[in-house]
C-alpha positions in Angstrom: 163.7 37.8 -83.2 163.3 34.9 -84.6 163.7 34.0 -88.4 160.2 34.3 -90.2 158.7 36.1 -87.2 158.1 39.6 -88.1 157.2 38.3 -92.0 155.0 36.2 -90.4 153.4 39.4 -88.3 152.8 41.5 -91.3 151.5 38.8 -93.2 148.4 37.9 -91.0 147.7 41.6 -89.9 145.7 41.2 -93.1 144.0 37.9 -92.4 140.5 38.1 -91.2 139.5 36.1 -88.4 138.1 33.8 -90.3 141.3 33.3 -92.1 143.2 33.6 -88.7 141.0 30.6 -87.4 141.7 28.5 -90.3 145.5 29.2 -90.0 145.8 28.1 -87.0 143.8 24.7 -87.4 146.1 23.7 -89.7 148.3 20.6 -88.9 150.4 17.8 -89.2 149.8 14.0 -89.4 151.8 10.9 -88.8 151.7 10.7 -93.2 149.3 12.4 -95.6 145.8 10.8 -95.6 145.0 10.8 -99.3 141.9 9.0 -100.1 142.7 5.6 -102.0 143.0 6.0 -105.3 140.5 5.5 -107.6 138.1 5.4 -105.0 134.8 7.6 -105.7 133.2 9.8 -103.0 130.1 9.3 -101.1 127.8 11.1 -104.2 129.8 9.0 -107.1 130.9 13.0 -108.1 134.4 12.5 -108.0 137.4 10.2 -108.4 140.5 10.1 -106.2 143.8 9.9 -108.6 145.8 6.7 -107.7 149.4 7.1 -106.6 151.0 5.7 -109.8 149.2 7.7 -112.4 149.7 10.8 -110.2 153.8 9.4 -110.1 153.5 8.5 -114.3 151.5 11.8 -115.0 154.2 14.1 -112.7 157.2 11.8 -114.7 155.6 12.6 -118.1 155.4 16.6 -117.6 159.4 16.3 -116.6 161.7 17.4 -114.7 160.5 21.4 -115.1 157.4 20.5 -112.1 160.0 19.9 -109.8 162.0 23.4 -110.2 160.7 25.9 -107.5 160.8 28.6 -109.5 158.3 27.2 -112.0 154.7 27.2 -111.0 152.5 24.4 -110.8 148.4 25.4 -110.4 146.6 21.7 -109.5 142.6 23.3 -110.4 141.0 20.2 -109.0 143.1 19.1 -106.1 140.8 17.2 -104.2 143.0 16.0 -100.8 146.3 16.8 -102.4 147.1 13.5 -104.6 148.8 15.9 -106.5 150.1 18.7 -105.2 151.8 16.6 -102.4 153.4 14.4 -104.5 155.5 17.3 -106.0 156.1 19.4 -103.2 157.7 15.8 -101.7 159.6 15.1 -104.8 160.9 19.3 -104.5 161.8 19.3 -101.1 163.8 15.1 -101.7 165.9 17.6 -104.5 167.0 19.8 -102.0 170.8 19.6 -101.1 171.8 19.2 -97.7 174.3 21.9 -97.8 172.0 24.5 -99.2 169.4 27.0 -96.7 166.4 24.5 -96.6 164.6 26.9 -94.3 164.3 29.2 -97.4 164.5 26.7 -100.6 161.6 25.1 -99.1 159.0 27.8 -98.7 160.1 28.4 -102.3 159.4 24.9 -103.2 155.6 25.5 -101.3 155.2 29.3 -102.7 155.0 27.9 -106.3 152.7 25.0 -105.9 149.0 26.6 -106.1 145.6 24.7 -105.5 141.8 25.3 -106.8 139.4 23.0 -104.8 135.9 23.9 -104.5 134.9 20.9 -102.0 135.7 23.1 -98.7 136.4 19.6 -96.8 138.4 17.9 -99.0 140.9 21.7 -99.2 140.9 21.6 -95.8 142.1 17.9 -95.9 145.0 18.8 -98.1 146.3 21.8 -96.7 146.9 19.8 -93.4 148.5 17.1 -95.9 150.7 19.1 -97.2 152.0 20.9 -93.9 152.5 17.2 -93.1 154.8 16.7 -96.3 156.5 19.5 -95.3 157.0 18.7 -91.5 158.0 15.2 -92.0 161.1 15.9 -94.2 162.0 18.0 -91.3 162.3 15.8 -89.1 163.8 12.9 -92.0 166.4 15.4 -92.1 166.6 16.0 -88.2 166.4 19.8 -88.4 166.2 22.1 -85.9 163.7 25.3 -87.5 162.2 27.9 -85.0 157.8 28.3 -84.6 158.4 31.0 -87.3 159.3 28.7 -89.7 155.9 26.7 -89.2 154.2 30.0 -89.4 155.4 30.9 -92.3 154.7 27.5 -94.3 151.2 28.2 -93.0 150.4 31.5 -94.3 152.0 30.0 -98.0 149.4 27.0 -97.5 146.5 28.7 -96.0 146.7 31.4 -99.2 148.1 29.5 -102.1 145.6 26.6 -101.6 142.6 28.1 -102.3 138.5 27.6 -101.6 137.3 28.4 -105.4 136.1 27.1 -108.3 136.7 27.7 -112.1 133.8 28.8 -114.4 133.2 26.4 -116.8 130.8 28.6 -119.0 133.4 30.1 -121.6 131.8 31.1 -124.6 135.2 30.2 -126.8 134.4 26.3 -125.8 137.2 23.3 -125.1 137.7 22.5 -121.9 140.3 24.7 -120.8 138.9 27.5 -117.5 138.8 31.2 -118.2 139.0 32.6 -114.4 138.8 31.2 -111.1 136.1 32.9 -108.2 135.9 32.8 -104.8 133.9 30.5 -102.6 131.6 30.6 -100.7 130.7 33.7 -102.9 130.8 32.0 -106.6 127.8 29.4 -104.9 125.7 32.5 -104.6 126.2 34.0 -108.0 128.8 36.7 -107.0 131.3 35.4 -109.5 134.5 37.7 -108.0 137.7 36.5 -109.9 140.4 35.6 -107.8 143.8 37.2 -107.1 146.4 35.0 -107.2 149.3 35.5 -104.3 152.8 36.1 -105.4 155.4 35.7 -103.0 159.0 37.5 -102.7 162.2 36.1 -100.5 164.9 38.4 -99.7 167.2 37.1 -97.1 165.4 36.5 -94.1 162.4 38.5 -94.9 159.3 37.2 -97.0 156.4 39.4 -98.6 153.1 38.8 -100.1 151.5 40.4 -103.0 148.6 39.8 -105.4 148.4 39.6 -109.3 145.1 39.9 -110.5 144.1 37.1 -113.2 143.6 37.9 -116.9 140.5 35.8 -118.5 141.2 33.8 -121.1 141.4 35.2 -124.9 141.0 33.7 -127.6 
């Protein structure tokens, strides 16, 4: 058997087929295709991050956004100027006499993403898989299908369709809970769960946390 595959079997027995379909569309490019920076989209709503405030913003939070067991939520991540710039910068730290197969699905598992534009999510998850796929091959490994799989099912669950309500009664401009789209769009507000996941050797499981509003 190979090394993710019967994590990788349990896993999507829960997808949907919806979820299944959108698991398997996900892919790799040649190198990420982040809109340029600053640029706005077609409706003026929003504004793509450039590369070196992304770099200066990352560099200013330290050295802790890198760790893969600390855990970075991007809640408006657009393509991924983000959320691939420190899942790059995690998997550059890894030594090369350490199980990448494992430290990098950790690095991934930690990194979560809110985007409520279904395109632009779509957009990232494929550039992150790409992040991921290319320092494979920078390092010329050799990883089974499973692998691949697995980094799937972490991108496919921890970057997420959703959107935050911005209606808190407490004010400021921090988000009290995040719902599901296409759901939240039609006024059933359901709060997320956010996915946990557990490594143990060469097995990996998925479990859900449910997410406490906000109290002042």
């Amino acid at each position: 058997m190979s090394l993710y595959e019967d994590s990788v079997r349990k896993i999507t027995e829960s997808f949907t087929k919806t979820k299944l379909k959108e698991l398997n569309s996900i892919k790799a490019f040649e190198s990420p295709l982040l809109a340029e920076g600053g640029a706005n989209d077609t409706e003026g709503y929003q504004v793509f991050t450039p590369e070196f405030i992304v770099h200066d913003m990352c560099q200013a939070v330290g050295d802790d956004i890198f760790n893969p067991e600390k855990t970075v939520l991007e809640p408006t991540s657009g393509d991924g100027a983000f959320t691939t710039y420190i899942l790059r910068e995690r998997l550059k730290r890894i030594p090369s006499d350490v199980n990448f197969a494992e430290l990098s699905l950790k690095c991934l598992s930690t990194i979560y993403s809110i985007e409520m534009d279904k395109d632009l999510l779509l957009k990232q998850r494929n550039n992150i898989y790409t992040v991921l796929v290319n320092e494979t091959k920078e390092r010329k490994l050799t990883l089974d299908d499973s692998y691949f799989e697995m980094a799937k099912c972490i991108i496919l669950t921890n970057f997420m369709w959703a959107m935050f309500n911005s209606n808190n009664e407490s004010g400021g401009l921090f988000f009290e809970v995040a719902y599901k789209m296409p759901e939240a769009s039609k006024g059933n507000e359901k709060p997320l769960r956010m996915p946990v996941w557990k490594f143990d050797k060469e097995s990996v499981t998925l479990d859900y946390e449910e997410v406490n509003p906000y109290e002042s």
